[in-house]
C-alpha positions as a Markdown table, in Angstrom:
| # | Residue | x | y | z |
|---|---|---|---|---|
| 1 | Unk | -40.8 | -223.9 | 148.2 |
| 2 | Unk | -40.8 | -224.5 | 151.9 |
| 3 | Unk | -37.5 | -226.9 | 153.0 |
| 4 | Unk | -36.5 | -227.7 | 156.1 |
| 5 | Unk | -34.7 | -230.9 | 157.9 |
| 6 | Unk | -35.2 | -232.5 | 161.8 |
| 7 | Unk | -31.6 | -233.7 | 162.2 |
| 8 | Unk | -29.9 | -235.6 | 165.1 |
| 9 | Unk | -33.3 | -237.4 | 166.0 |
| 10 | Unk | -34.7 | -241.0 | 167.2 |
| 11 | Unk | -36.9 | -241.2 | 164.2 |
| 12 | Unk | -38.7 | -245.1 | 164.4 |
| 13 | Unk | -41.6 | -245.4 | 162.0 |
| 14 | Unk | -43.8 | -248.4 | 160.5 |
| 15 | Unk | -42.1 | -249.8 | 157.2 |
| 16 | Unk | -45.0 | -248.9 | 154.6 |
| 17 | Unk | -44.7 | -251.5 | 151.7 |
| 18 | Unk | -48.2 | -250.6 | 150.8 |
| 19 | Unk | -50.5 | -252.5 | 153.1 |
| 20 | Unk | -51.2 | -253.2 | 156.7 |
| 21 | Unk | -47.8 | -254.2 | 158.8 |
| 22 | Unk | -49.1 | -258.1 | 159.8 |
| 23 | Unk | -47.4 | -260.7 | 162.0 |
| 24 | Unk | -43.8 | -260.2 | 162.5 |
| 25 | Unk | -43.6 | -257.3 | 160.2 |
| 26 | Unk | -46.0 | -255.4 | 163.0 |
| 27 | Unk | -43.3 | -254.9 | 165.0 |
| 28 | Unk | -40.7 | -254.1 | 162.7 |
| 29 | Unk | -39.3 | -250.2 | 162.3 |
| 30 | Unk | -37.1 | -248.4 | 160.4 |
| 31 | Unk | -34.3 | -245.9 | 162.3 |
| 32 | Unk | -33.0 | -242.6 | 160.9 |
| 33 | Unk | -31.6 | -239.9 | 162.4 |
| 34 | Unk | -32.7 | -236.9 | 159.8 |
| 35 | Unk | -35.4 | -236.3 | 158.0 |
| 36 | Unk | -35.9 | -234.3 | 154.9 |
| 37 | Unk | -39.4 | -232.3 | 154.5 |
| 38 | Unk | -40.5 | -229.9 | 151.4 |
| 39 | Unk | -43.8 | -228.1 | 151.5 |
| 40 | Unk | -45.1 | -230.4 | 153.7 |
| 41 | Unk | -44.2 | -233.6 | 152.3 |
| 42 | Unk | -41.8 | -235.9 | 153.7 |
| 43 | Unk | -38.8 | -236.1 | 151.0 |
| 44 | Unk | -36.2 | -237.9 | 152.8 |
| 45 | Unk | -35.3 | -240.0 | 155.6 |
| 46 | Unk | -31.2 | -240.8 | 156.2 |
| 47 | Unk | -28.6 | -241.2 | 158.6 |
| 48 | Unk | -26.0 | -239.6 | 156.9 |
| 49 | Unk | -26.4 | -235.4 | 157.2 |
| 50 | Unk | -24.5 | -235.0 | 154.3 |
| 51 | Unk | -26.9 | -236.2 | 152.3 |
| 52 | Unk | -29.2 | -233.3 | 153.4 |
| 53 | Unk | -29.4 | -230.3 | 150.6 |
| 54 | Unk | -28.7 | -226.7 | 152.5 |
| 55 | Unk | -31.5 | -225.4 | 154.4 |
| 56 | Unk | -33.2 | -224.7 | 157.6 |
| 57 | Unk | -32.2 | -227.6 | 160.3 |
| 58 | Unk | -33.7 | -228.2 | 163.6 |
| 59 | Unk | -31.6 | -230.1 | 166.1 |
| 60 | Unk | -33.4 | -232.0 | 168.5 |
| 61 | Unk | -30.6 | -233.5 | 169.9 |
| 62 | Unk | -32.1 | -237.2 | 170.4 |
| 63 | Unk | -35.4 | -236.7 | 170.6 |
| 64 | Unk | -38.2 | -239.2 | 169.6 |
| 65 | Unk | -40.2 | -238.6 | 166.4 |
| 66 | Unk | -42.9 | -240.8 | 165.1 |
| 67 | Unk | -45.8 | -240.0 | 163.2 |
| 68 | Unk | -48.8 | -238.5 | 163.9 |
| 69 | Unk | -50.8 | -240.9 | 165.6 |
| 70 | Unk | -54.0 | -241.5 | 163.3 |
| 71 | Unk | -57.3 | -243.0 | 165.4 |
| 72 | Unk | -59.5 | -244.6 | 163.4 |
| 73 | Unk | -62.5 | -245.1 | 165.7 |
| 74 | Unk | -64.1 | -242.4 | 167.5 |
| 75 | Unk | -67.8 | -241.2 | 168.2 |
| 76 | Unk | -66.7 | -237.7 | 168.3 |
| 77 | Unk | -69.6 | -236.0 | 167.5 |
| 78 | Unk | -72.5 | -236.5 | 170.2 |
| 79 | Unk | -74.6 | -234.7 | 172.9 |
| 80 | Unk | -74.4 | -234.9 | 176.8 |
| 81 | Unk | -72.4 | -236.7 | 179.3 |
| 82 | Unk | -73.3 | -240.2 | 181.0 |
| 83 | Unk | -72.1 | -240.0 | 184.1 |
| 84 | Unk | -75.8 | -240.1 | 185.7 |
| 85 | Unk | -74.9 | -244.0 | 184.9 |
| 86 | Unk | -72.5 | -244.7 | 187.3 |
| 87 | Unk | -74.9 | -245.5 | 190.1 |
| 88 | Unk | -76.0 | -248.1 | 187.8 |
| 89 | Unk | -72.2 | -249.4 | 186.8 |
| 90 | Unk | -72.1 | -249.7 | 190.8 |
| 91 | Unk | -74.5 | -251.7 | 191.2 |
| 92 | Unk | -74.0 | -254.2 | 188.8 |
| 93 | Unk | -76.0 | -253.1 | 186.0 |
| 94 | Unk | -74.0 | -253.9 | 182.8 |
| 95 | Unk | -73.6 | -251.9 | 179.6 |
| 96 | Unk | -76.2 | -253.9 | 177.9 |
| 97 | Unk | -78.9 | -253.7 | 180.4 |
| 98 | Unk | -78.4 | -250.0 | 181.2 |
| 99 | Unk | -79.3 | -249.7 | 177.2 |
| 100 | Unk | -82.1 | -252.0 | 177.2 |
| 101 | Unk | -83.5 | -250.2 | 180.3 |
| 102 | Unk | -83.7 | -246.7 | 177.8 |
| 103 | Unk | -80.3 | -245.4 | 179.6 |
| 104 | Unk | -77.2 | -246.2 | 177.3 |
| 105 | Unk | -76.9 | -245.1 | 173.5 |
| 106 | Unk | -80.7 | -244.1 | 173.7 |
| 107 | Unk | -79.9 | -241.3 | 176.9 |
| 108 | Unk | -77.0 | -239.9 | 174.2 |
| 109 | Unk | -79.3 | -239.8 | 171.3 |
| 110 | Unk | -82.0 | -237.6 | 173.3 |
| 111 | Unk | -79.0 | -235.6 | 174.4 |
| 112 | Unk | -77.7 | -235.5 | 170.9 |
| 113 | Unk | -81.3 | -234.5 | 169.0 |
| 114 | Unk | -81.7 | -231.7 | 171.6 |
| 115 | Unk | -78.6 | -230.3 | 171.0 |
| 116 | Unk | -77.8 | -227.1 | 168.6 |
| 117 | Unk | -75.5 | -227.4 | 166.1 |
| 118 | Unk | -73.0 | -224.8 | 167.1 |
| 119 | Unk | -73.8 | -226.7 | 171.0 |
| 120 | Unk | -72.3 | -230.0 | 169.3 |
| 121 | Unk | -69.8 | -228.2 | 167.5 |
| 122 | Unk | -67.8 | -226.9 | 170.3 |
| 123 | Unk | -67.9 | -229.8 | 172.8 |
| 124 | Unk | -66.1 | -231.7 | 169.5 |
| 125 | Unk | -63.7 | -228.6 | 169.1 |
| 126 | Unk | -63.0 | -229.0 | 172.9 |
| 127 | Unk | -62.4 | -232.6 | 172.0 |
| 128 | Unk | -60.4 | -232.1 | 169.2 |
| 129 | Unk | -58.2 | -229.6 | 170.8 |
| 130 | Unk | -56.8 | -232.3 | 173.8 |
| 131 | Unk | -56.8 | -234.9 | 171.0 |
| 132 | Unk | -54.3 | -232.6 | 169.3 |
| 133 | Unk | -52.4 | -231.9 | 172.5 |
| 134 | Unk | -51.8 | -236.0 | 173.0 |
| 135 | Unk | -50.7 | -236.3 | 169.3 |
| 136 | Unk | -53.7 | -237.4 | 166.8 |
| 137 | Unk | -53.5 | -235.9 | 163.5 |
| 138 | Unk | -56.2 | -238.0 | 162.2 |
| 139 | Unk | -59.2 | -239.0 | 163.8 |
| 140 | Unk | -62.4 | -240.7 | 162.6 |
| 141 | Unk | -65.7 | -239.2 | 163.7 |
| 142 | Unk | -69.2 | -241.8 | 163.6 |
| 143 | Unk | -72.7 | -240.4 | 163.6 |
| 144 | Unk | -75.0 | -242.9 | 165.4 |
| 145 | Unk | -76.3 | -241.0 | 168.1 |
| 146 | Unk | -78.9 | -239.3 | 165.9 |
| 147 | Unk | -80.9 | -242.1 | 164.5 |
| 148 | Unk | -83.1 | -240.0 | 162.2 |
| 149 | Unk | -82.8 | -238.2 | 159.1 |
| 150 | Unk | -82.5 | -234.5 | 160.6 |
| 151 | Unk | -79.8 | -235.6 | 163.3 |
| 152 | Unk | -77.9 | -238.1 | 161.7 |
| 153 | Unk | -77.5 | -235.1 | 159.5 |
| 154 | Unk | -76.9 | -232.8 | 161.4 |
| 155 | Unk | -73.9 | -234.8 | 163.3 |
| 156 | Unk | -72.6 | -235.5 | 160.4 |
| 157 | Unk | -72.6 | -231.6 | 158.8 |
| 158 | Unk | -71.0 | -230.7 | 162.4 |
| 159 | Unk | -67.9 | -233.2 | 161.4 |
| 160 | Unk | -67.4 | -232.2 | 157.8 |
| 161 | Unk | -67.4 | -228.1 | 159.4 |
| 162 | Unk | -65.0 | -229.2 | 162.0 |
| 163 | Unk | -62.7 | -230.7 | 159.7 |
| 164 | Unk | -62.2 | -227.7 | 157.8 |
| 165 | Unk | -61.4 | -225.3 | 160.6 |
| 166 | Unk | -59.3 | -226.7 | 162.9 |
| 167 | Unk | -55.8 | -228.9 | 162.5 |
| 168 | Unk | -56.7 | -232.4 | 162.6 |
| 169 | Unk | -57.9 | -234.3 | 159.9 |
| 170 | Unk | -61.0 | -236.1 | 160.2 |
| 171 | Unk | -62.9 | -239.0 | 158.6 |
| 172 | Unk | -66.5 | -239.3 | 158.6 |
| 173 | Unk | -68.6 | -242.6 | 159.3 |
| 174 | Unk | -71.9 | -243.2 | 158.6 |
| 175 | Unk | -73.4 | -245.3 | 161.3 |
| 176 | Unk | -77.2 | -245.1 | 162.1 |
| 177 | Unk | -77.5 | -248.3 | 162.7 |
| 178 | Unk | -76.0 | -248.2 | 166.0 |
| 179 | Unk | -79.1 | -248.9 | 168.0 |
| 180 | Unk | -82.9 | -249.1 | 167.3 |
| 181 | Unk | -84.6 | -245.6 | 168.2 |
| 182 | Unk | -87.3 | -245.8 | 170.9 |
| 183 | Unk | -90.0 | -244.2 | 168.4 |
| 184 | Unk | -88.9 | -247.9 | 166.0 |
| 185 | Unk | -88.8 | -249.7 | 169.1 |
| 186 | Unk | -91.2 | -252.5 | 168.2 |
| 187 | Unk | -90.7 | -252.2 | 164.3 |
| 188 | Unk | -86.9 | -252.9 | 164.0 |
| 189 | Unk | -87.5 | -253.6 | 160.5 |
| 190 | Unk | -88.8 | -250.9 | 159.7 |
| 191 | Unk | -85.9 | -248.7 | 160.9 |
| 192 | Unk | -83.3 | -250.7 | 158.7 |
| 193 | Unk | -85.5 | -250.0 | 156.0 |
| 194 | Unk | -85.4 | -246.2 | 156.9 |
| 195 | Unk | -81.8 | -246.2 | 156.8 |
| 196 | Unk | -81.5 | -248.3 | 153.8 |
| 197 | Unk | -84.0 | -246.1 | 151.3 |
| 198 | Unk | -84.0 | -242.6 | 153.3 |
| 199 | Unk | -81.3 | -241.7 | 155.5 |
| 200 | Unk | -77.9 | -243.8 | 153.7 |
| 201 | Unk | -78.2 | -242.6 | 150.1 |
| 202 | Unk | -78.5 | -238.8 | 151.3 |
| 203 | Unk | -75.7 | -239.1 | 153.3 |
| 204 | Unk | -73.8 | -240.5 | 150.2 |
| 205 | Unk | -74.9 | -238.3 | 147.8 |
| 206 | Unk | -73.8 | -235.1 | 149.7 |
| 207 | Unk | -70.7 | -236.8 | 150.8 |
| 208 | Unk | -70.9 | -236.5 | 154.1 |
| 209 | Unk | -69.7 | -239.7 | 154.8 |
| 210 | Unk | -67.2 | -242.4 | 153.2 |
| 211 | Unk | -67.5 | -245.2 | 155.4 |
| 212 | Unk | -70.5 | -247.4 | 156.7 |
| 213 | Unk | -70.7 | -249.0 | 160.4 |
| 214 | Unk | -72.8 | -251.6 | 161.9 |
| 215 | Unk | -73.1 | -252.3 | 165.5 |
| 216 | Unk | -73.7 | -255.6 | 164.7 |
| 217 | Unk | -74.6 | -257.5 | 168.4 |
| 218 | Unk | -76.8 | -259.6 | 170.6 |
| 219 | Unk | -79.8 | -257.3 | 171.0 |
| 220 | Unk | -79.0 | -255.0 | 168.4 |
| 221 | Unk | -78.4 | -255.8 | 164.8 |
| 222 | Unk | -77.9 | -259.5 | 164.0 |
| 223 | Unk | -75.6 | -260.9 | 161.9 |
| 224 | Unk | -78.8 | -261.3 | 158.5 |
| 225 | Unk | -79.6 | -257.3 | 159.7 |
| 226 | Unk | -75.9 | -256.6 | 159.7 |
| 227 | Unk | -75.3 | -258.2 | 156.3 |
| 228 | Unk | -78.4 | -256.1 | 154.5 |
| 229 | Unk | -77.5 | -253.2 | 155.9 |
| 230 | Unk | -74.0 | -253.3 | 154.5 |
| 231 | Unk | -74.6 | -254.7 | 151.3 |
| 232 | Unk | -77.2 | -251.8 | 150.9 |
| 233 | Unk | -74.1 | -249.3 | 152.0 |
| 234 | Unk | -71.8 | -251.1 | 149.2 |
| 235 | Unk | -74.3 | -250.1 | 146.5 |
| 236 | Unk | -74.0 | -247.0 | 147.7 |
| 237 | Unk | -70.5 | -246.5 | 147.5 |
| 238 | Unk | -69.7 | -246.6 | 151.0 |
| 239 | Unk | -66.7 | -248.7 | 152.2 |
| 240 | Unk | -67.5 | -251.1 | 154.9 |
| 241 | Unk | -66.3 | -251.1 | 158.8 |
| 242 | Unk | -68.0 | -253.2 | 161.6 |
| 243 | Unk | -68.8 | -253.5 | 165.5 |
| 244 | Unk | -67.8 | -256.7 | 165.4 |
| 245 | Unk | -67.7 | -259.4 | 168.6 |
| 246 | Unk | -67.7 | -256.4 | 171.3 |
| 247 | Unk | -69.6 | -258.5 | 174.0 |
| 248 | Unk | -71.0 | -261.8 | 172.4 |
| 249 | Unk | -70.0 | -263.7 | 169.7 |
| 250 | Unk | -72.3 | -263.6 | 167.3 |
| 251 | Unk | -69.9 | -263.8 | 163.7 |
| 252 | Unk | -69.6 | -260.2 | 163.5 |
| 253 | Unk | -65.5 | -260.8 | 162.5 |
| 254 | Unk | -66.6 | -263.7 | 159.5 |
| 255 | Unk | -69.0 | -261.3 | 158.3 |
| 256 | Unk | -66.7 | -258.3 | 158.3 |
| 257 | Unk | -64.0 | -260.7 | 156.3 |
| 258 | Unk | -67.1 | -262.0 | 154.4 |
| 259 | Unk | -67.5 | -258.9 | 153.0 |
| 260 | Unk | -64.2 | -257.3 | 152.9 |
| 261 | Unk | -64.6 | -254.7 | 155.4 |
| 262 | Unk | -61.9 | -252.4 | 156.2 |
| 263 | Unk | -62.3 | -253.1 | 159.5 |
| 264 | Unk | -63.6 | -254.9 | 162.1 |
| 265 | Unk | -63.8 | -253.6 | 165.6 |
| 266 | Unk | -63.9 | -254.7 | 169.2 |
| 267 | Unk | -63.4 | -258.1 | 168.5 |
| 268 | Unk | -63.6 | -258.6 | 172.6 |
| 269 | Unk | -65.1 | -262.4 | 172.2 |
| 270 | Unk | -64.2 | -262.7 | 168.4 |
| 271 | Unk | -63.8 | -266.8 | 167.7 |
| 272 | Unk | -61.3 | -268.5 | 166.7 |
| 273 | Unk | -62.8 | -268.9 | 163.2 |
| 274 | Unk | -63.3 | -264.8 | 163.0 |
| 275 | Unk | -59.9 | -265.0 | 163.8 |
| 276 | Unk | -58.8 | -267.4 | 160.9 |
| 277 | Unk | -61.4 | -265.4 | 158.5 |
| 278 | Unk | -59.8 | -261.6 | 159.5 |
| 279 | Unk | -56.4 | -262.8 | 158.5 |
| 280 | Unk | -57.2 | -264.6 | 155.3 |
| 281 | Unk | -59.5 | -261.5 | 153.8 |
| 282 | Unk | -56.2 | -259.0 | 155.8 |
| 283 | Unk | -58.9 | -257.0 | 157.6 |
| 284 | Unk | -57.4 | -254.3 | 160.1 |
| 285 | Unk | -59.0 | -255.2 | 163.8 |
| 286 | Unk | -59.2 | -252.2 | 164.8 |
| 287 | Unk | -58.8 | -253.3 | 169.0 |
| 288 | Unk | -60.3 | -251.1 | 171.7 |
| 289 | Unk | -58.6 | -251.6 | 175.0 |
| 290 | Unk | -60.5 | -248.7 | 176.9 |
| 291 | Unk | -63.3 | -249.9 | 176.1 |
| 292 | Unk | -62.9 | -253.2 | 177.8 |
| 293 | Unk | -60.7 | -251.2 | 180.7 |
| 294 | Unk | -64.3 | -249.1 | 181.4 |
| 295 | Unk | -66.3 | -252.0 | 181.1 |
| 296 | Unk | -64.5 | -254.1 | 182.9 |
| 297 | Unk | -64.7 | -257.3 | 180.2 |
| 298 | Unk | -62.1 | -259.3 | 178.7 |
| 299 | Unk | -59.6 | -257.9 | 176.5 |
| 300 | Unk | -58.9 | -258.3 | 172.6 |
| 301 | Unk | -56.6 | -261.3 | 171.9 |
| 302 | Unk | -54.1 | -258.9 | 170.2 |
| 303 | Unk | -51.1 | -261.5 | 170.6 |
| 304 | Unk | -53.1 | -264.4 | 168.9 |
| 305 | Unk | -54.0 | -262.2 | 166.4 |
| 306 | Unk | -51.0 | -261.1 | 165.8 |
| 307 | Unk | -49.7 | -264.6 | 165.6 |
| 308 | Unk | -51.8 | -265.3 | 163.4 |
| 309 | Unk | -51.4 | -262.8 | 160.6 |
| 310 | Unk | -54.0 | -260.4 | 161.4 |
| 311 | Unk | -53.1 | -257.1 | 160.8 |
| 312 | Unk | -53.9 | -254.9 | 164.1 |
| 313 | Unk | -54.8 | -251.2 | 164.8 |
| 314 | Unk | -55.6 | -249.6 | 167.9 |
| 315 | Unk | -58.1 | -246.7 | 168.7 |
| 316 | Unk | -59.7 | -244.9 | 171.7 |
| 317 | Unk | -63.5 | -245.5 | 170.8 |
| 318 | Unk | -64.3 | -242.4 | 172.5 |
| 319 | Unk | -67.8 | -242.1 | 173.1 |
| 320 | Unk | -69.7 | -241.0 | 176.0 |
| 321 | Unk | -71.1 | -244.3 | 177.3 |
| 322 | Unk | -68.3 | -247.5 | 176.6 |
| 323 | Unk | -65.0 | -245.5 | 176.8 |
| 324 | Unk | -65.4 | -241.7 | 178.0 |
| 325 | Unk | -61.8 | -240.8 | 176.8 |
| 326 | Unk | -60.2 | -239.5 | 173.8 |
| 327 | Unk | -56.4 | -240.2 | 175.4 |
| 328 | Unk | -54.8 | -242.2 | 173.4 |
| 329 | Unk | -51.4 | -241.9 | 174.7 |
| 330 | Unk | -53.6 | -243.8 | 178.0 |
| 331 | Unk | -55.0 | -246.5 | 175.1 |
| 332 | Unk | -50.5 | -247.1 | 174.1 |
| 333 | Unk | -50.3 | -247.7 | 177.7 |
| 334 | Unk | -53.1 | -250.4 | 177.9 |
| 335 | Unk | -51.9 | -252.0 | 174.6 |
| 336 | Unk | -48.7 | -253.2 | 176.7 |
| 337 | Unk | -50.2 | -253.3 | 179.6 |
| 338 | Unk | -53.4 | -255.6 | 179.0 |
| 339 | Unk | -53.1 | -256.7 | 175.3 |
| 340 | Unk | -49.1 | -257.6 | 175.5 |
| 341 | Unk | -48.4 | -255.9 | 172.8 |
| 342 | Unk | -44.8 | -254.6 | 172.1 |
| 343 | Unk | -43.5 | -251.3 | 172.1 |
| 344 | Unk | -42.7 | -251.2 | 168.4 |
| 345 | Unk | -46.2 | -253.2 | 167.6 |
| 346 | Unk | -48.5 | -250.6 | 169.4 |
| 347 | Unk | -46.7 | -247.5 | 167.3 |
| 348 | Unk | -47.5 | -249.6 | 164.1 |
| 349 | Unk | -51.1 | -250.0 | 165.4 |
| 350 | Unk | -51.4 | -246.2 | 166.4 |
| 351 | Unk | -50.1 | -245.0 | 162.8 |
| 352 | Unk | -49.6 | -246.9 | 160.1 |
| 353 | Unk | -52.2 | -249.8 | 160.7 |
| 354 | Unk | -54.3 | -247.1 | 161.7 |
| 355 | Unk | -54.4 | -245.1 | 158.7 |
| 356 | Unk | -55.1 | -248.5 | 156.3 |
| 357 | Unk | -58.3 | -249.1 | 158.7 |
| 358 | Unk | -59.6 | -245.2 | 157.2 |
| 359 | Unk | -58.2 | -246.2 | 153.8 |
| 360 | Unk | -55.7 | -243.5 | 154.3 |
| 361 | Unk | -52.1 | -245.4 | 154.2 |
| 362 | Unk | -51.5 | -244.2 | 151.0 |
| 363 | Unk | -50.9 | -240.9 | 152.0 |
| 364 | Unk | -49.9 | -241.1 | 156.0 |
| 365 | Unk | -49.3 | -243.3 | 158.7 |
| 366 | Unk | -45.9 | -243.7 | 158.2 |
| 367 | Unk | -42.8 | -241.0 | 157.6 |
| 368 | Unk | -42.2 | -242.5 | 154.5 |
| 369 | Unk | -41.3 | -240.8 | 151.2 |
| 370 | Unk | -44.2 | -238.6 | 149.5 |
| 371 | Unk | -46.3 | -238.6 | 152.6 |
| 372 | Unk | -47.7 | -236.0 | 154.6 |
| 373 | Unk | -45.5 | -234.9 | 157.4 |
| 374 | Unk | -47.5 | -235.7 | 159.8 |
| 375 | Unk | -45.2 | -236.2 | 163.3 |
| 376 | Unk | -44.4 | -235.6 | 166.9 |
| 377 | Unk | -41.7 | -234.6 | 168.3 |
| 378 | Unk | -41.8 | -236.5 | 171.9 |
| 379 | Unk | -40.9 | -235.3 | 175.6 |
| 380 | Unk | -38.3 | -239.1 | 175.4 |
| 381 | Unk | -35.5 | -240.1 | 173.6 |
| 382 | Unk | -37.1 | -243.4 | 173.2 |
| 383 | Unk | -40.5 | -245.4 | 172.8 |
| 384 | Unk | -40.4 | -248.0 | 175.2 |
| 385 | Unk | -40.7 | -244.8 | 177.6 |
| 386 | Unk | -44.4 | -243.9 | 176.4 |
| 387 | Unk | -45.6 | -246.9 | 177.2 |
| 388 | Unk | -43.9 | -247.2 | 180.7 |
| 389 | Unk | -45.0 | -244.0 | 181.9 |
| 390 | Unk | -49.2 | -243.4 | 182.1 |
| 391 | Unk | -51.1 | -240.6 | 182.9 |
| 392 | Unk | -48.9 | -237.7 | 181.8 |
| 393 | Unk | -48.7 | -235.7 | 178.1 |
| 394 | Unk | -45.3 | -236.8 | 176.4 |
| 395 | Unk | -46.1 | -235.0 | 173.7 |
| 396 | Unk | -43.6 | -231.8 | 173.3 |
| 397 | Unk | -44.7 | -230.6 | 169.3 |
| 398 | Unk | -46.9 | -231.9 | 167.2 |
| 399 | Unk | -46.8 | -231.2 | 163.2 |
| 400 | Unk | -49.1 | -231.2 | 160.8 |
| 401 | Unk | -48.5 | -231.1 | 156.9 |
| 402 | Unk | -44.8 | -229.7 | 157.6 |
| 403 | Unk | -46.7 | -226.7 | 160.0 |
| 404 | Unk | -46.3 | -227.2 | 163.9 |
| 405 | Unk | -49.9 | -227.1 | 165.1 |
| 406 | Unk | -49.0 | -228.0 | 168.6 |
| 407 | Unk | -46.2 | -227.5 | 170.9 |
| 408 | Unk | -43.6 | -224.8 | 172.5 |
| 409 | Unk | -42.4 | -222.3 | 170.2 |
């Protein structure tokens, strides 16, 4: 057995009473100074170091701990770059038109179906590597940029390897309905119909993915295309996410509560009623401020939200078109800056609300008894400090099931 104790720490984690922290209870956190782990499982938390059994102790004379940060919405997994677009960001073009112009998702998904496996695999191991760096011990990973049988595939095979050979957990998605392919281009219908009957039960029934996205939007999938598409994923087994609200408001947040997602995400021009519908069905919004920082577009309401009982997460959406960046220390800094969140409410949204999004709470999130110990050791003494200071790694060690994966020696 493998026992060892952080003493004489800040330790501030979520309050885990076995669903997503909501309201006033967001920004709530519990305060010990030690903390007890046995072969990798977190078996105490105390302020009193006598109630430590005798082993090895680490002193870390103040330091911040937290847990590992978990994000819950990522397009890791993807071909090429996009910055070829920015003449077009320049001069005017928005995301929208740059996509309906054949630029966009569709410029990715060429980028993606040339690719070679092993070519895909180490630009995500390169990824995964500075996500590690900035904290993350659990990511999730989307397909989407395939939008055929053999690439969707593929992506997907690429995310299941990479999750066994490097440190970070990882959570695979299911989303090839993230835009209509050029070759369906004129048949839309006919391309949910391939991902319905060819491409979604395959992907199921080699469990290469758990969950099930829609980018449900004006000019992509509607709100009746969104609905099929999901309902056809919850026969399958999948559980349900959603693009929900990113640019118009179309509904995207009712359906996603309609249908019990476990999250809806964007939510940039959710309504008032999506609103009202998230927190009665307690879906995660999962809130995606880089996204509207690289766009330029209005943020996430995260205070009403929060006001209003809906439980909220926050995640980089790193892809290589609507947020190129995987730093989610930057994403903290924009949850205070832009979305007024506080301190206390973003490390809830970056851990344990987080981890209920993947369906994952049970197990991390949170340094709460019986969990993985999962947690960083920070460069501060205190949180409000993170958020303050942008644009430079506070991370000093990051551990990993009670093993340091990242850090000094």
């Amino acid at each position: 057995m493998k026992r060892f104790a952080i003493i004489n720490a800040n330790i501030l984690t979520p309050n885990d009473k076995g669903s997503p922290c909501r309201g006033e209870e967001q920004g709530k956190l519990i305060h010990a100074k030690h903390m007890l782990i046995e072969d990798g499982i977190i078996k105490m938390l105390t302020n009193d170091i006598n109630m430590l059994p005798d082993c090895e102790k680490m002193d870390l004379d103040g330091a911040l701990v937290t847990p590992g940060l978990v994000d819950p919405h990522t397009h890791l997994v993807h071909g090429g770059s996009r910055e070829h677009e920015i003449p077009l960001k320049l001069d005017g073009a928005s995301y929208m038109e740059i996509h309906h112009a054949g630029g966009g998702i569709n410029s990715t998904v060429l980028a993606t179906r040339e690719a070679s496996d092993s070519e895909l695999k180490e630009k995500a191991l390169n990824d995964l590597k500075h996500m590690l760096s900035l904290g993350v011990t659990t990511v999730e990973s989307k397909s989407g940029y395939g939008l055929n049988f053999d690439d969707e595939v593929k992506t997907l095979k690429v995310s299941n390897q990479l999750n066994k050979e490097q440190p970070i957990d990882i959570i695979h998605t299911f989303m090839g309905a993230h835009s209509i392919p050029q070759e369906f281009k004129h048949d839309p219908e006919g391309y949910i119909n391939y991902i319905c009957n060819d491409i979604m039960p395959y992907v199921r029934k080699q469990n290469l993915a758990e969950f099930c996205d829609v980018f449900c939007e004006e000019g992509v999938f509607d709100v009746d295309q969104s609905r099929r598409i999901l309902n056809k994923a919850k026969e399958y087994g999948y559980r349900l996410k959603l693009h929900a609200d990113e640019i118009v408001s179309i509904g995207g947040a009712e359906l996603a509560a309609e249908l019990n997602a476990v999250s809806a995400d964007h939510l940039m021009a959710v309504s008032q009623k999506g609103i009202e519908d998230l927190a009665d069905a307690n879906v995660v919004a999962v809130l995606l401020p880089g996204t509207s920082f690289y766009l330029g577009k209005n943020y996430a309401p995260a205070r009403e939200m929060i006001d209003k009982e809906v439980p909220i997460a926050l995640a980089t959406d790193f892809n290589p078109g609507s947020c190129p960046s995987d730093n989610f220390q930057f994403i903290m800094n924009l949850g205070y800056l832009y979305l007024k969140m506080r301190p206390e409410e973003i490390l809830t949204a970056c851990t344990l609300n987080s981890a209920y999004s993947l369906d994952r709470g049970h197990d991390r999130g949170s340094l709460s008894i019986n969990k993985k110990a999962d947690f960083i050791i920070w460069n501060s003494d205190n949180l409000e400090y993170l958020m303050y200071r942008y644009g430079k790694n506070h991370v000093n060690q990051v551990w990993k099931d009670g093993k340091k994966v990242y850090g000094v020696k």
